[in-house]
N, C-alpha and C positions, 0 to 999 in steps of 0.2 A: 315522706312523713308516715307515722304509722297510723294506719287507720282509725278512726275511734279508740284512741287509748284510753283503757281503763284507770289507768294510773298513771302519771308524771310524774319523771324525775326533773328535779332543778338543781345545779351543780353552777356554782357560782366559784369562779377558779381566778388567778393574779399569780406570775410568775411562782408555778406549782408543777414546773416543767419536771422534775426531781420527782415530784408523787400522781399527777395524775393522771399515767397510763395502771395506775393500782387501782386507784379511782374508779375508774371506766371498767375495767376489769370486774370491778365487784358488782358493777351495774349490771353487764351484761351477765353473768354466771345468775343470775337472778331466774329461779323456777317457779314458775309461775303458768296458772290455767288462766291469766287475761293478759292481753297487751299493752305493753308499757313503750311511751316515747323517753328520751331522754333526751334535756336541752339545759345544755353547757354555754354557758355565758363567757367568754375572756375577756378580764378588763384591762386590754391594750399590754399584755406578758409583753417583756422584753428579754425573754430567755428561752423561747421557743415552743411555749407551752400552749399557743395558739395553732401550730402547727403540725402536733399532737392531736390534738383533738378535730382540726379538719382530716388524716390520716386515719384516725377511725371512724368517720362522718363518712367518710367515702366507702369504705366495708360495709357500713350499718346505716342503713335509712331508718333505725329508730332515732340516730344519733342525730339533734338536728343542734348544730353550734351559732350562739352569736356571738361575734368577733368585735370588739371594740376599738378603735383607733386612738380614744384620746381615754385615760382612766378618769373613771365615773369616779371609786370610792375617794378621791384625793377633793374633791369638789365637793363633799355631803353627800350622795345620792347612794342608796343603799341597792347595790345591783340587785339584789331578790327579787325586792319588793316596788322595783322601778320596771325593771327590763326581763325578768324571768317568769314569777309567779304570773303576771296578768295573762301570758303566752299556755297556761298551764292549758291543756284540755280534759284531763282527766278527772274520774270522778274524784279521786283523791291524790295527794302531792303527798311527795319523800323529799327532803329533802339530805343535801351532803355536799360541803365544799369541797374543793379539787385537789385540798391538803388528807382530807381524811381518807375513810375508806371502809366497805362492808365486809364482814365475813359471813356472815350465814348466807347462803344462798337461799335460804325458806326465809328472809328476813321482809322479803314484800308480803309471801303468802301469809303466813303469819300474822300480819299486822292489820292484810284486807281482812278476813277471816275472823279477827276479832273484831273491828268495827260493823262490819256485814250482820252482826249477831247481836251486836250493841250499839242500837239506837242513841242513844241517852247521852254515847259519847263523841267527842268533838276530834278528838285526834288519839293517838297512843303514841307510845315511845318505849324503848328499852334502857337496859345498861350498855354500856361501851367500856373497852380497855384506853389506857392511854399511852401512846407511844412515842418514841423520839423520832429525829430524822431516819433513823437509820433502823426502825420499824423493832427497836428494843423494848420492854416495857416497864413503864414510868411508873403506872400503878393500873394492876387487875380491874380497880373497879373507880367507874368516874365517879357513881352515882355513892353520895353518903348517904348513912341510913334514909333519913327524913325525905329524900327523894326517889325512893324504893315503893313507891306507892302510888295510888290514882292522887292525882293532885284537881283543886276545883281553879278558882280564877282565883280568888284570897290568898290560895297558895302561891300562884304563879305572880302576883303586884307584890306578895312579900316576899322574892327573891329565888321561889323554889319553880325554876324554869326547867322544863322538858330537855334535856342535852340535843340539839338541835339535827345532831348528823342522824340519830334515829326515829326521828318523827315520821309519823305518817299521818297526814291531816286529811279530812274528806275538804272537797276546793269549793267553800261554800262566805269565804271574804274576799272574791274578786272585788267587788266595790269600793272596797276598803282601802286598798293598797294608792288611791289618788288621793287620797286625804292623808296622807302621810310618806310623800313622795322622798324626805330629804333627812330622815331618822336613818342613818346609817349602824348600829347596834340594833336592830331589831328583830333579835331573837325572843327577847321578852315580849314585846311587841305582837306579836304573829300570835303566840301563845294566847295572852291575854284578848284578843280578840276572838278566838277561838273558842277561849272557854267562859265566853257570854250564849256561848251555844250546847255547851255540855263539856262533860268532863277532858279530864284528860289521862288517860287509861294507861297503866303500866304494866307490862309483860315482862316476867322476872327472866331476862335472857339478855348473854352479852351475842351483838351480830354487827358490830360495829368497832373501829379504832377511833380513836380523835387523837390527831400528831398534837403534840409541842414543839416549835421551831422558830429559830427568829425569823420566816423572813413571814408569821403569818399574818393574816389579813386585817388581824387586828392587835396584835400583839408586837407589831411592829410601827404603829405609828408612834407617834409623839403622846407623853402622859397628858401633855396640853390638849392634841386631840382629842382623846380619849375620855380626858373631862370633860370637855365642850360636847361632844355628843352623847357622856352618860346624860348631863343633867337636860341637854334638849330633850333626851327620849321619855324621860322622867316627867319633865315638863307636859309634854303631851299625852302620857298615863294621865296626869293630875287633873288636866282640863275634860280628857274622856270620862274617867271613872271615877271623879270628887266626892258625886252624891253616894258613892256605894262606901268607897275607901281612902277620903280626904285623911284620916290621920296614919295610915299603912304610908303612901304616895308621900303626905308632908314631910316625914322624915327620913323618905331616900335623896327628896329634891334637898332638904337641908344640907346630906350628906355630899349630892352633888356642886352644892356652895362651896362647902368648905374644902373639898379636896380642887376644885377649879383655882380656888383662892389660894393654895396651898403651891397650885403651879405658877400662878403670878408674884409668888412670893422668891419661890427659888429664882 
């Protein structure tokens, strides 16, 4: 294990046997003046992608893997924020699943460096390209305009969420992650928790891909899924953050009715 890491990676990976020796790759090419662990999660791959990442476990004692037997996300449970994040040691967490992948190697230094300097803010994030399996690209830039910017928590409950693979958050909601053990979308989530604490900072730079692919982690469940756990997540925004942005929240949960209902329908 790495000693006192300054920074954690958490890499939440499910049959990603295909992308995440790219993954791991971008981690480690990472130059940086502090030391980073990095702990990769597999939730029970059936295509050998567990076996990946204990082969580079065994080269890199930053690498530290847990290996799941039975899959967490098919049950609710969101690996992040159940089995990763709490393990974090560092002052601050990157996150990136096992389908994506970094390209700037200055993309941790960068990101400490900016928080290091600003207090005031909670996490930062960049742009990212987006690519297919076959690492083509889909579109230059993930981020549309209106996400080109520091975003506060108002922006983040009204749907303008940090792209997840490039976040860099100082680890200051361990507590948090047991009061919402079974939110499995919770990339709005994290954010919005995050920026009860300060903003959320954007640095005009792509150092990051996010794949499009069927077999990903959330793009391949069922739309019924998918319902069921937008409008649980929504549900739990509502009841946290009512008193600040009860009419922002009422009208995604509404959304999350209709489109649920939309699937009992077909």
């Amino acid at each position: 294990m790495t000693p006192n890491p300054f920074v954690s990676i958490a890499c939440i990976t499910f049959n990603h046997g295909k992308f995440i020796q790219q993954a791991i790759e971008g981690f480690l090419q990472q130059e940086t003046t502090f030391p980073v662990e990095i702990i990769i999660h597999d939730d029970a791959s059936t295509d050998g992608t567990a076996a990946i990442v204990e082969e580079y476990a065994r080269k890199d004692d930053r690498i530290l893997p847990l290996l799941q037997t039975e899959n967490q996300y098919s049950q609710g449970i969101k690996p992040s924020t159940t089995h990763v994040l709490p393990r974090c040691r560092g002052n601050y967490v990157a996150l990136c699943e096992g389908d994506d992948y970094w390209t700037d190697p200055l993309k941790l230094q960068k990101q400490v460096d900016f928080l290091e300097q600003r207090p005031e803010y909670a996490l930062c994030f960049t742009n990212s390209t987006i690519v297919d399996e076959e690492n083509r690209i889909v579109r230059p830039s993930r981020l549309e305009k209106e996400r080109q910017r520091d975003l506060s928590q108002q922006d983040v409950l009204s749907g303008l969420v940090p792209p997840t693979n490039t976040i860099l958050m100082r680890n200051i909601i361990q507590d948090a992650w047991a009061t919402f053990p079974n939110i499995v979308n919770g990339d709005i989530l994290i954010s919005a928790l995050l920026t009860e604490h300060g903003l959320a900072g954007y640095i005009d730079d792509v150092t990051a891909c996010y794949r499009i692919h069927p077999q990903g982690l959330w793009s391949s469940q069922s739309p019924r899924f998918q319902a069921v756990n937008y409008l649980k997540t929504y549900l739990v925004l509502l009841d946290r953050f009512k008193h600040e942005y009860e009419e922002i929240l009422m009208q995604a949960v509404g959304s999350g009715y209709e489109n649920l209902l939309g699937c009992y329908q077909k």
